[in-house]
C-alpha positions as CSV (number, residue, x, y, z in Angstrom):
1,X,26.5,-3.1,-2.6
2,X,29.9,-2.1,-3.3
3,X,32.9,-2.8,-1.5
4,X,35.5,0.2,-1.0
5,X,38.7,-0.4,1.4
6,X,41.6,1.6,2.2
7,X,45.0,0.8,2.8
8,X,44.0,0.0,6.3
9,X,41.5,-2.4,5.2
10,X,38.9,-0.3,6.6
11,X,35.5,-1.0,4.7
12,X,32.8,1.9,3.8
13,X,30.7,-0.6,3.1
14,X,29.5,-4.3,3.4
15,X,27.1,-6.9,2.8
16,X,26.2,-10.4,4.4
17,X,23.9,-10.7,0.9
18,X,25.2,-9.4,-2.6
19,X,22.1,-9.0,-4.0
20,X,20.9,-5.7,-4.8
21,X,17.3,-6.2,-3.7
22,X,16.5,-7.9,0.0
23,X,14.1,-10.2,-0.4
24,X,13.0,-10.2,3.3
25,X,11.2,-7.2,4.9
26,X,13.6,-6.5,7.5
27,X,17.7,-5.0,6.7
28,X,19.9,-5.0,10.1
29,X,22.4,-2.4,9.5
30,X,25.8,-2.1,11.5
31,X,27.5,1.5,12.0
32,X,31.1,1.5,13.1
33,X,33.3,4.0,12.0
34,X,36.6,1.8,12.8
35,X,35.1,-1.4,11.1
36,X,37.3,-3.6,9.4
37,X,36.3,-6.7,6.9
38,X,38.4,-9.2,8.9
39,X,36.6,-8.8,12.4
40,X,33.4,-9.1,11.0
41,X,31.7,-12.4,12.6
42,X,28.8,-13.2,9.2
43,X,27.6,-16.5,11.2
44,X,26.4,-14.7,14.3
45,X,25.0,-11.6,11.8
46,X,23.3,-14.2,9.5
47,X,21.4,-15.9,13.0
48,X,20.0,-12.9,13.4
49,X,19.3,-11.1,10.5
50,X,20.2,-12.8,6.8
51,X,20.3,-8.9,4.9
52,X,22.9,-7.4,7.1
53,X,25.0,-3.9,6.1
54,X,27.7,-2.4,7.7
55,X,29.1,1.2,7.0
56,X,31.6,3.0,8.3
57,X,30.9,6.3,6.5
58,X,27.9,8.1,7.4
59,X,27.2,9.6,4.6
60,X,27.0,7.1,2.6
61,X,24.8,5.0,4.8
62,X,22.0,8.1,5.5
63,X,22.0,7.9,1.7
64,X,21.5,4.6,1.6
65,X,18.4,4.8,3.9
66,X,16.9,7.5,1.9
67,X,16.8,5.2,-1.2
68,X,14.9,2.3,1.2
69,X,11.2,2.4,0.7
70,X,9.8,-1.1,1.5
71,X,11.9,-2.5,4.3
72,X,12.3,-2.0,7.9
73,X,15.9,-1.0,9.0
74,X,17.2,-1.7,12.4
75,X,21.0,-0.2,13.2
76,X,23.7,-1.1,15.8
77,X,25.9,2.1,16.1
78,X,29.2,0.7,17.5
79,X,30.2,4.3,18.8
80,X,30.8,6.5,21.8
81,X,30.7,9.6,20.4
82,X,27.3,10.1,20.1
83,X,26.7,12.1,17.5
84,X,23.3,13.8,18.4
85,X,23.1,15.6,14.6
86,X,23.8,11.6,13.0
87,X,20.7,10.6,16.0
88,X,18.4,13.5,14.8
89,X,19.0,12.2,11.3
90,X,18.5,8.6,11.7
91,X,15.4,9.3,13.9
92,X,13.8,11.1,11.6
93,X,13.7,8.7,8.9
94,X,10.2,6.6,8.6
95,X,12.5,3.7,7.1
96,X,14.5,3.1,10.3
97,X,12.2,0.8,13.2
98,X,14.6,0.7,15.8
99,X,18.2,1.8,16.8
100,X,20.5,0.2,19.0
101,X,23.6,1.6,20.9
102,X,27.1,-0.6,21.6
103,X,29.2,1.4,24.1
104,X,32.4,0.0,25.9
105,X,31.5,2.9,28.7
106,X,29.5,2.0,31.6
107,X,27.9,5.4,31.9
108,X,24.1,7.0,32.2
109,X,22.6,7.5,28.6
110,X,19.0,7.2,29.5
111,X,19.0,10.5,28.3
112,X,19.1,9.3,24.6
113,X,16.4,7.2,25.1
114,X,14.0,9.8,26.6
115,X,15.7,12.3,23.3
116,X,14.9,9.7,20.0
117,X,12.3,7.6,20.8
118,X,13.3,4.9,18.5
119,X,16.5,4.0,20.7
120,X,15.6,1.1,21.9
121,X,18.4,0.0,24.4
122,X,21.9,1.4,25.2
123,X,24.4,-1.9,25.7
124,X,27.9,-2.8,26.8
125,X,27.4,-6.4,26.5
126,X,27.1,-7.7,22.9
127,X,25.6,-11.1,23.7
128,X,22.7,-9.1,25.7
129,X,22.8,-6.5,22.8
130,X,22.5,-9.6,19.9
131,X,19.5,-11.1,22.1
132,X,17.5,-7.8,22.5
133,X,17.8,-7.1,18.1
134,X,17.0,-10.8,16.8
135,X,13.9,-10.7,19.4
136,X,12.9,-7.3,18.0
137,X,13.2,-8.6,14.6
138,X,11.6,-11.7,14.9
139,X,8.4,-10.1,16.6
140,X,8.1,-7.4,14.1
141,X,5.8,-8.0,11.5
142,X,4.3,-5.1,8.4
143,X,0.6,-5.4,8.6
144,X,-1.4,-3.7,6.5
145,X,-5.4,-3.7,6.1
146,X,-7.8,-2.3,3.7
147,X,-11.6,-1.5,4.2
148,X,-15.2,-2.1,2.5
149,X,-18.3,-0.3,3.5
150,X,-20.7,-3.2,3.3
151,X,-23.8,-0.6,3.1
152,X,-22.0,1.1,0.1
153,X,-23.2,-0.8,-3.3
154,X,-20.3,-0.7,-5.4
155,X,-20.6,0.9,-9.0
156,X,-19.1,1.2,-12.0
157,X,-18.1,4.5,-11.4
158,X,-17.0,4.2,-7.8
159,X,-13.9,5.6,-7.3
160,X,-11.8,3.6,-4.7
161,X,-9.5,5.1,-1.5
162,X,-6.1,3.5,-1.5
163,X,-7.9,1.4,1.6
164,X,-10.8,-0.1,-0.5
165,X,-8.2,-1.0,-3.0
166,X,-6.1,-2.7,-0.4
167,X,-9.6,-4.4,0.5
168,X,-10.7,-5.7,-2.6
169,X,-6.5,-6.7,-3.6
170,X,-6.9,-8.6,-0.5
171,X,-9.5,-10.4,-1.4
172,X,-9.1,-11.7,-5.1
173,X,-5.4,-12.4,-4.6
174,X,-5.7,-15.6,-3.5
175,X,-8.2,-16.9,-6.7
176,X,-5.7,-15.3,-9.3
177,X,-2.5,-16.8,-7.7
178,X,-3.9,-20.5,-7.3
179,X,-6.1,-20.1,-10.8
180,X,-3.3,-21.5,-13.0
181,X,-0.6,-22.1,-10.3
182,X,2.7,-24.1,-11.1
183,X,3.0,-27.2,-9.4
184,X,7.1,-27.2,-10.3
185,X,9.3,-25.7,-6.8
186,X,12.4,-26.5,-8.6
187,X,12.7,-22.7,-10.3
188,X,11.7,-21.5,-6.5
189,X,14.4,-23.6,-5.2
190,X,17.0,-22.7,-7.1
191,X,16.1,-19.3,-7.0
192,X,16.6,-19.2,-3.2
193,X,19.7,-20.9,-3.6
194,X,21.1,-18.3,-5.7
195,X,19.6,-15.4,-3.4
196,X,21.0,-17.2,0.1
197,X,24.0,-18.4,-1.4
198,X,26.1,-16.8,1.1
199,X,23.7,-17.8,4.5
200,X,24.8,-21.6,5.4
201,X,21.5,-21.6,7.7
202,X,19.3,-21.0,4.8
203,X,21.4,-23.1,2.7
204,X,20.8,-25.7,4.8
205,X,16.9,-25.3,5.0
206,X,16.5,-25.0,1.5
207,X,18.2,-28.3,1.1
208,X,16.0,-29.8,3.5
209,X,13.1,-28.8,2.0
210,X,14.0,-29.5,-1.3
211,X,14.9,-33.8,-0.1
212,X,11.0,-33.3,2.7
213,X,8.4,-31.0,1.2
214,X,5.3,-32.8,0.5
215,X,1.9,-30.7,0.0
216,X,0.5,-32.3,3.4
217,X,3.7,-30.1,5.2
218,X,2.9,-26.8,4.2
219,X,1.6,-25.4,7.4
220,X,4.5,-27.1,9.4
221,X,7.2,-25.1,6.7
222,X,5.2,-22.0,7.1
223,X,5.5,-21.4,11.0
224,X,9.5,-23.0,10.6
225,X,11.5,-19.3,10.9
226,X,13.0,-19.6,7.3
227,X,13.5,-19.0,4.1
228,X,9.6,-19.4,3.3
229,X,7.6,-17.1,5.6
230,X,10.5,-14.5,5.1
231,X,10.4,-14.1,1.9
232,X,6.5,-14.6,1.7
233,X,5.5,-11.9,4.0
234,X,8.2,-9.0,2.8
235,X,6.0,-10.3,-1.3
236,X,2.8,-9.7,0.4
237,X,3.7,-6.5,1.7
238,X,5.0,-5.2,-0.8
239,X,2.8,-6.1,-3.5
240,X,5.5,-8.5,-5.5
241,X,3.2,-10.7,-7.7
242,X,6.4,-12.2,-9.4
243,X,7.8,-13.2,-6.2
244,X,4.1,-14.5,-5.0
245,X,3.6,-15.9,-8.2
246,X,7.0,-18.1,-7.7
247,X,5.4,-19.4,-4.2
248,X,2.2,-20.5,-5.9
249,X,2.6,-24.0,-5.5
250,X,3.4,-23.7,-1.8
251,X,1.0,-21.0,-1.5
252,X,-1.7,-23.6,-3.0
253,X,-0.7,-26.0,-0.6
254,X,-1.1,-24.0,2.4
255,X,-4.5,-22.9,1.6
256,X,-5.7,-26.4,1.1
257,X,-4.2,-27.1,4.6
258,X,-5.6,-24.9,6.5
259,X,-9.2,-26.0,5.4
260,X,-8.0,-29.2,6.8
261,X,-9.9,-28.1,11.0
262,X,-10.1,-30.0,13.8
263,X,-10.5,-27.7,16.4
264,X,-12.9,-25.2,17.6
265,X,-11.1,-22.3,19.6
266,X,-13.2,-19.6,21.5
267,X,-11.2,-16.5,21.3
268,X,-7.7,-16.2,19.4
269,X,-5.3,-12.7,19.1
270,X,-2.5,-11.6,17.0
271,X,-0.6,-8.7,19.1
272,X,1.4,-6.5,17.1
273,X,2.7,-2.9,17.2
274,X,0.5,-0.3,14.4
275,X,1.3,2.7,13.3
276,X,-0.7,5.9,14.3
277,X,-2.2,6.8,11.1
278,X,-3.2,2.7,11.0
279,X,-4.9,3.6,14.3
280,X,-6.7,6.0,13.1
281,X,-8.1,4.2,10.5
282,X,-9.1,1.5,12.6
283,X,-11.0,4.2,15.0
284,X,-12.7,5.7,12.1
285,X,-14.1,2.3,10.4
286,X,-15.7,0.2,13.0
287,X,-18.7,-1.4,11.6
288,X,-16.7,-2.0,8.4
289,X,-15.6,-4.9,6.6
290,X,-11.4,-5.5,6.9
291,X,-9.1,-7.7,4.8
292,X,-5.7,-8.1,5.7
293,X,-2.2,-8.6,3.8
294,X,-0.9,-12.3,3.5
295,X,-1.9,-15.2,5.5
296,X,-3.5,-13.8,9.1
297,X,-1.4,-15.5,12.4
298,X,-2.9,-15.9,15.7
299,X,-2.9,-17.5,18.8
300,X,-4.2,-18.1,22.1
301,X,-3.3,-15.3,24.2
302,X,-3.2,-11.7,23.5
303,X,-0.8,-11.3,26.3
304,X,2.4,-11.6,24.1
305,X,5.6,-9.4,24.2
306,X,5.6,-6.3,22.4
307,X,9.2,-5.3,24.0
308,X,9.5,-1.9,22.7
309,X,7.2,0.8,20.7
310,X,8.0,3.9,19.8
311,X,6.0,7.4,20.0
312,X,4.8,6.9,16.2
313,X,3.7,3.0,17.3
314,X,0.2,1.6,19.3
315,X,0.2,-1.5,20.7
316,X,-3.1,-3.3,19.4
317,X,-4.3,-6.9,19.6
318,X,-7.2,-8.2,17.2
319,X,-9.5,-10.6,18.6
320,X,-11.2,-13.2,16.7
321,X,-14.5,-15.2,18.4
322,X,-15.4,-18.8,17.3
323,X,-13.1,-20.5,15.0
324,X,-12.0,-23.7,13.4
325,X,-8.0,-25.1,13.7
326,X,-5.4,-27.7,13.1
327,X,-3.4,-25.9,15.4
328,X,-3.9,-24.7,18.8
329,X,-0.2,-23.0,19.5
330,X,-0.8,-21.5,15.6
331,X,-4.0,-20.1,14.2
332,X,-3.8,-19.1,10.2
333,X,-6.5,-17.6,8.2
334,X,-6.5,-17.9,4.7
335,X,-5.6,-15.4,1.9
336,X,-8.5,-13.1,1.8
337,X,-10.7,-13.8,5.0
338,X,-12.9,-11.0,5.7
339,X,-13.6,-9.6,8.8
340,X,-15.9,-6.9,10.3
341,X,-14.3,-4.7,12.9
342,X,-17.2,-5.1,15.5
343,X,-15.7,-2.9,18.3
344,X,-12.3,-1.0,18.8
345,X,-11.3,-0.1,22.4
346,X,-8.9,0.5,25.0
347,X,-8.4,-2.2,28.0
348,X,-6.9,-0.7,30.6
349,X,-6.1,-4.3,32.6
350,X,-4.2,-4.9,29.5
351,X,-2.7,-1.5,28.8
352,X,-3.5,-2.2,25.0
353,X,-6.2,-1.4,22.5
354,X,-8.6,-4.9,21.2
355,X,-9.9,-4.5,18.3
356,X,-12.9,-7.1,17.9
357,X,-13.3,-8.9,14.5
358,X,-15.9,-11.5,13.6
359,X,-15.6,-13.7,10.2
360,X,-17.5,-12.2,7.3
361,X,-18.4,-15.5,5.1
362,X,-19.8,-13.5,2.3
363,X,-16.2,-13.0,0.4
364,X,-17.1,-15.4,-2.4
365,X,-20.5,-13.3,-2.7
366,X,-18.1,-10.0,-2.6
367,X,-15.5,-11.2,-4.9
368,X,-17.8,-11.9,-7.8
369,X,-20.0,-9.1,-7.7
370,X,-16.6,-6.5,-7.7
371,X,-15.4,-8.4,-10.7
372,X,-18.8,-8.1,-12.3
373,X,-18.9,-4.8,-11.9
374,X,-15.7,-4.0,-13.6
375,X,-16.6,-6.4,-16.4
376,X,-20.0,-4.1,-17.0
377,X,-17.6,-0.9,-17.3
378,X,-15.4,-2.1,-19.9
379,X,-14.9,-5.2,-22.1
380,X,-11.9,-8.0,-21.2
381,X,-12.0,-7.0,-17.8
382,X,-10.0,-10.1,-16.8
383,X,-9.0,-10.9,-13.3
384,X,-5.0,-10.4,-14.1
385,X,-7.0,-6.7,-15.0
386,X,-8.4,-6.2,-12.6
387,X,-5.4,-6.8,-9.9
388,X,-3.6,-4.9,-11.7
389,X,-5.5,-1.9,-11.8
390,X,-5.8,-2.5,-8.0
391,X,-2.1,-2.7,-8.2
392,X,-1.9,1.0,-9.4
393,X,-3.7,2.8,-6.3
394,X,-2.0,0.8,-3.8
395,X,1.6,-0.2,-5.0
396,X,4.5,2.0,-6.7
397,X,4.8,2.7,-10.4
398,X,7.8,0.7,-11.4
399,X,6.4,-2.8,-9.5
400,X,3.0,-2.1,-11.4
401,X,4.4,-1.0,-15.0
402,X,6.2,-5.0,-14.3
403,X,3.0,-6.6,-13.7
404,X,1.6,-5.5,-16.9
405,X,5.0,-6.3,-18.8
406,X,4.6,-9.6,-17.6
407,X,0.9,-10.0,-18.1
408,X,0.2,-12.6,-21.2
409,X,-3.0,-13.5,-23.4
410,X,-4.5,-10.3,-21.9
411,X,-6.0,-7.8,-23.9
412,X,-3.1,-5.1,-25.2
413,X,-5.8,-2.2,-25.4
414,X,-6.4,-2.3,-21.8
415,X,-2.8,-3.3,-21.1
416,X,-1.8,0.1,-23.1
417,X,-4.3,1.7,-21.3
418,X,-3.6,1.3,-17.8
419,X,0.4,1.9,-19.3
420,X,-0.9,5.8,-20.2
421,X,-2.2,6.2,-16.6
422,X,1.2,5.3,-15.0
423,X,3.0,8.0,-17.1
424,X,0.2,10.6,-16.0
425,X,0.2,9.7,-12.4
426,X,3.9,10.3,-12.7
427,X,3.5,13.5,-15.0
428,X,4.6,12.0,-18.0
429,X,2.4,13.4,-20.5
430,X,4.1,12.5,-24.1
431,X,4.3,9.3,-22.8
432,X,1.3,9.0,-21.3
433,X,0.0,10.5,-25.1
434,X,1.5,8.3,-27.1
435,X,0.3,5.3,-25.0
436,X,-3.1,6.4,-24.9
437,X,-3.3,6.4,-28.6
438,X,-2.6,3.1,-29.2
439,X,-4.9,1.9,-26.6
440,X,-7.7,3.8,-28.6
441,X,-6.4,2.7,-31.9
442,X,-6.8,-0.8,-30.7
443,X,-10.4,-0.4,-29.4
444,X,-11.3,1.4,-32.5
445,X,-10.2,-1.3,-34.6
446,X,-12.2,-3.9,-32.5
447,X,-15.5,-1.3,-32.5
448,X,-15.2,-1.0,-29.0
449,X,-16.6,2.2,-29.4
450,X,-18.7,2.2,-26.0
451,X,-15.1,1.7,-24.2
452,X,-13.1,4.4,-26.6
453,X,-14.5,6.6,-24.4
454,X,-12.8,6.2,-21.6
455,X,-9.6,6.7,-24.0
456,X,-11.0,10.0,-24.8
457,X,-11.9,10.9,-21.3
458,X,-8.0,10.2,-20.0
459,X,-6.4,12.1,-23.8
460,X,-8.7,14.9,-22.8
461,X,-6.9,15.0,-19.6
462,X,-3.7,14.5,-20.6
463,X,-3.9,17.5,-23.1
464,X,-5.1,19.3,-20.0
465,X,-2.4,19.0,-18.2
466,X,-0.3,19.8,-21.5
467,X,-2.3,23.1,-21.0
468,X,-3.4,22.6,-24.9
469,X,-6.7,23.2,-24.1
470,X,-8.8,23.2,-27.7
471,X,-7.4,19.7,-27.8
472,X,-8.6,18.8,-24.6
473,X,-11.8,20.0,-25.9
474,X,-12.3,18.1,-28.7
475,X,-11.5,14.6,-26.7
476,X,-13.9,15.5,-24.1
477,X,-16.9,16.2,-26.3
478,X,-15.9,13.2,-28.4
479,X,-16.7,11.1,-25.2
480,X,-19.9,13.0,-24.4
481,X,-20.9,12.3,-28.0
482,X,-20.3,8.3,-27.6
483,X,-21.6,8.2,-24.2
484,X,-25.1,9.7,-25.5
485,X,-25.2,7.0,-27.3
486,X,-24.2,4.2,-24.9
487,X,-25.6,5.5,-22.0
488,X,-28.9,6.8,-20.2
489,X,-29.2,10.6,-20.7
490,X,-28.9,11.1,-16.4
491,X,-26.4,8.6,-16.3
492,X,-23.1,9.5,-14.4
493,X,-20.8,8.9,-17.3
494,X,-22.6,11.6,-19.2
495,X,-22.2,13.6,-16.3
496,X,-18.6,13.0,-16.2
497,X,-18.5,13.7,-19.7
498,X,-20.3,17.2,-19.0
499,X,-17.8,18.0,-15.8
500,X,-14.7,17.5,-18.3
501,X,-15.7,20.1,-20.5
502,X,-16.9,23.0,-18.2
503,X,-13.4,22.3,-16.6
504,X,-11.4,22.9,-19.5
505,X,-13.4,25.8,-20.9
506,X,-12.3,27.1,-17.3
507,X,-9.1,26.6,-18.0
508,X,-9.5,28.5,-21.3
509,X,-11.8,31.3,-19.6
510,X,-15.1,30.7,-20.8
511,X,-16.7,31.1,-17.8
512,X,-20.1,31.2,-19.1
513,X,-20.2,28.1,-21.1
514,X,-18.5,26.6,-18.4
515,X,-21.1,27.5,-16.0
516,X,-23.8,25.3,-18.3
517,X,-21.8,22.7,-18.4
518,X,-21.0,22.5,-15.0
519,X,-24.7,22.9,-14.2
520,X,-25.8,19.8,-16.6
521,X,-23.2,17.8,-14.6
522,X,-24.8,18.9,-11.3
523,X,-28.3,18.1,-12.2
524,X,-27.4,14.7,-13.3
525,X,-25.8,13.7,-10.1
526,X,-28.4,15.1,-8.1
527,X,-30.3,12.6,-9.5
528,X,-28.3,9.8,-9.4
529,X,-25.6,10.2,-6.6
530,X,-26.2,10.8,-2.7
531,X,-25.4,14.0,-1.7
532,X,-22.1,13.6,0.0
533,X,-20.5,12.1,-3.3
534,X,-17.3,13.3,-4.3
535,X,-18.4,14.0,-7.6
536,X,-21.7,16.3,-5.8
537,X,-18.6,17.6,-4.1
538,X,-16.1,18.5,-6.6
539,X,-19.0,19.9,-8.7
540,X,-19.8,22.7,-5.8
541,X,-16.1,23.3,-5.8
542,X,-16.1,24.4,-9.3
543,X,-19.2,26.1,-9.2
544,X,-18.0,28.3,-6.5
545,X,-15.0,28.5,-8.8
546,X,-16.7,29.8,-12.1
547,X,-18.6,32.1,-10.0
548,X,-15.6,33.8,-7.8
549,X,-14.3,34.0,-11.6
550,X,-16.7,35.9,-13.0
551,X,-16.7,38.0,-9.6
552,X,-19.9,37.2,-8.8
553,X,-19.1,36.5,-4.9
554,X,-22.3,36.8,-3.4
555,X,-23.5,33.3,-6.1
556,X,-19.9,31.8,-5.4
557,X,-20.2,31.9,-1.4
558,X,-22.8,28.9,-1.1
559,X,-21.0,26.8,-3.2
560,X,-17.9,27.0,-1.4
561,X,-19.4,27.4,1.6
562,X,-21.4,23.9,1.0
563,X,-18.5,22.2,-0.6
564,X,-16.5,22.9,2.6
565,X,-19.5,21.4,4.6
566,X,-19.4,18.0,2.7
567,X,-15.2,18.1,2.1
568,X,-14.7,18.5,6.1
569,X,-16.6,15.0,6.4
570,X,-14.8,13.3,4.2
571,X,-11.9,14.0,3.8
572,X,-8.7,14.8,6.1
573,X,-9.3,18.4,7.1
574,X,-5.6,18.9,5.8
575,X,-6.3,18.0,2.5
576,X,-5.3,20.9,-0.2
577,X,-9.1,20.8,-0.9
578,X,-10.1,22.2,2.3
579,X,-7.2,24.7,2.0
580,X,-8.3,26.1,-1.0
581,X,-11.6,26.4,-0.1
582,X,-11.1,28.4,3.1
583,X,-8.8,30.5,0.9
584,X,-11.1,31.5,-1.4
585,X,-13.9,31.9,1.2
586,X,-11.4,34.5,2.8
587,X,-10.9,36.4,0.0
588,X,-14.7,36.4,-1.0
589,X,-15.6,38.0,2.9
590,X,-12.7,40.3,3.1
591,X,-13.7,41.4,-0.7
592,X,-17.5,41.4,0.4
593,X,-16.2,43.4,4.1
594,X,-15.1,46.2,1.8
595,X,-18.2,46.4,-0.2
């Protein structure tokens, strides 16, 4: 963060912490247009909040926000002007939790607070004001869960939702961050000395855990409000296997502690504010397996504080029957636990929603037969693979493309590989070319001819999308050609295979080859799929496609008609499937009207 001042020693910017990157989930940020550097009280800041900003230009603080993707942001606005454009702004970004409102004037704003939901309190008394924030802050918590069907048997070709990703991330996490973990803290130590530098509170804990950490004090350290869970919980949410990978001696530790039960506890809760597209995922999988992100807290009661929500925010406590613990003020679960979300409901004594979970004890059982599976679709499917391939449906581009940089004594053809997909998922198609290549020159050189395929399958794509379509062409019929002779002839692969080239002959308007193609792909996953399959799905699609081409409407109108019958149960009904669909449905009655 830069520091700009004028003559007057008025800042536009400041920062508590001079690192670029906030290491904790949560940035407080301070707006006061007549801030100056030499009022600025860092102690009382860094008891609240270690990440603190403060701007004095607005500008320059909405586009900070904008460039904030994995952090919640509380502000203060020291102001009475009450700018109600600046409010509209601030409320509208998904990046800011919760504002606050300083004001010397003792007047009514209840107003605001009924206007931008995310107000949370209008204040004329800073101590009351300093209270309210460090209590929001410390009850906040980022959870995120993922999902598993456990009726669905997971294939080779199964192609996961962001949430089974999360689920199955979740779950392995734990074995490939303790598998070769390093017993040494002093690079973690120093580290967070460098990072807190400027925070004599965290200074101070860091020392003290550098002269008092033994293995046996994990689970004390964890639950200490510090350096350790802080930084922890903002790695787990946001995917950071370098940063985990840096705790892996503590995280080790903590794991072998909480094996270490005593007790036996008939019903424990963790109360926490979710977000409304959370809730709706938690409505629409009951009866399904959950994992959750990072090590699970609960206690006693689900009658905690949740102070203050927010329209886009529901109030929800998960309830867990029967379990062992050390603790009875802390409950932890280890790193991938899995649950089954028995029951979600509303109480209305409680004015909240419970979700019920029991523990699932299958997740060693679950673990190995997902990693088996990917093994059987290609060769050196290693665990370090595996997560990051997980990595790339559920985290960003740049943390992923790091993971594999780091990555060593893995193999470089699948490393290349899953380097080509990153530049086509973010339309980089030379690059994703070029990558590609040397991922199949690598196979090809090992004979891994079965595998080469999947090469072929993606630089058939890629050429695609390059719109060079006779290239496209050859690639995918080179993959047909080695799956015949790898696979079953009704396997899905070859059906695949088939799909891929009755899609680009669309694309080059050969409707009537495409048609037999398409129709080879169809028959195969008849066979081998249930009917509700996205692939059965996407099929009809482009049948009803090839046929509204070749202005045949009356053939094209049960294909659509049945690929919006199957797409409207599985998917969002806002999903540009659906759209186009009902488009072309529209066109093919008005056309058949006029008939």
């Amino acid at each position: 963060i830069e520091t700009t001042s004028s003559i007057s020693k008025e800042i536009i910017s400041y920062a508590t912490n001079t690192s670029l990157i906030n290491k904790e989930q949560n940035t407080l940020i301070i707006f006061d247009p007549n801030l100056n550097r030499e009022n600025i009280e860092e102690n009382i800041f860094h008891s609240i909040n270690d990440y603190v900003l403060f701007y004095a230009d607005k500008s320059q603080l909405l586009k900070y926000i904008q460039s904030i993707n994995e952090e919640q942001i509380f502000i203060i606005i020291f102001d009475n002007s009450f700018d109600k454009k600046f409010l509209s702004q601030l409320q509208n970004f998904n990046q800011i939790n919760s504002i606050f409102i300083y004001t010397l004037k003792e007047d009514n704003y209840e107003f605001l607070m009924h206007t931008y939901s995310k107000i949370i309190g209008i204040y004329t008394e800073k101590s009351l004001l300093f209270e309210q924030i460090q209590l929001k802050i410390k009850q906040q918590s980022i959870l995120t869960f993922g999902f598993n069907d456990p009726q669905e048997i997971f294939q080779t070709y199964t192609k996961l939702s962001k949430e089974n990703a999360l689920f199955f991330y979740n779950l392995l996490l734990k074995d490939f961050l303790i598998k070769d973990y390093s017993i040494n803290k002093i690079s973690m130590i120093e580290k967070c000395k460098e990072y807190y530098h400027q925070n004599p509170i965290e200074m101070k804990n860091i020392e003290e855990f550098e002269t008092t950490y033994k293995s046996t004090n994990a689970y004390e350290w964890y639950f200490k409000n510090c350096f350790i869970s802080k930084q922890l919980n903002k790695a787990f949410y946001t995917y950071d296997i370098e940063q985990l990978k840096l705790f892996s001696f503590f995280i080790h530790d903590l794991c072998l502690n909480i094996k270490s039960t005593c007790s036996i506890l008939d019903k424990v809760y963790y109360t926490t504010l979710i977000t409304t597209k959370q809730f709706e995922l938690l409505s629409q999988n009951i009866g399904k397996l959950i994992t959750f992100n990072g090590f699970l807290v609960m206690n006693c009661s689900c009658i905690e504080t949740v102070l203050y929500k927010n329209d886009e925010q529901v109030v929800v406590a998960f309830e867990v029957l029967n379990i062992d613990s050390i603790d009875l003020n802390h409950i932890i679960f280890d790193l991938g636990t899995i649950f089954q979300l028995d029951s979600f409901n509303f109480d209305s004594n409680l004015n909240l929603w419970i979700a019920r979970l029991t523990v699932n004890n299958n997740e060693i059982e679950i673990a190995q037969n997902y990693i088996l599976t990917k093994q059987q679709t290609m060769e050196k499917m290693t665990l370090p693979i595996i997560i990051g391939e997980l990595l790339l449906i559920i985290s960003n581009f740049s943390r992923t493309k790091t993971y594999f940089d780091n990555l060593q004594n893995e193999d470089d053809a699948l490393i290349y590989y899953f380097y080509e997909y990153i530049h086509y998922l973010k339309g980089e198609y030379d690059l994703a070319l070029e990558k590609s290549q040397i991922s199949y020159q690598l196979m090809i050189s090992e004979e891994r001819f079965k595998d080469s395929a999947f090469i072929l399958h993606d630089i058939g794509y890629i050429y695609d999308m390059k719109k060079e379509f006779n290239e496209a062409l050859n690639s995918h019929k080179q993959a047909l050609e080695i799956r015949q002779i790898y696979y079953p002839e009704s396997d899905v692969y070859i059906g695949i295979s088939l799909y891929n080239i009755g899609r680009t002959l669309v694309n080059i308007g050969d409707n009537d080859q495409a048609l037999i193609y398409h129709q080879k792909a169809l028959d195969i996953w008849e066979k081998t799929l249930k009917n509700n399959d996205p692939y059965i799905i996407q099929s009809l699609h482009s049948h009803g496609v090839v046929y509204f081409n070749k202005r045949d409407y009356l053939q094209a109108l049960p294909y659509y008609m049945k690929a919006l019958e199957l797409y409207e149960m599985t998917i969002p009904r806002d999903d540009h499937r659906i759209l186009m669909v009902k488009n072309a449905l529209e066109t093919i009655n008005d056309i058949i009207s006029r008939q």
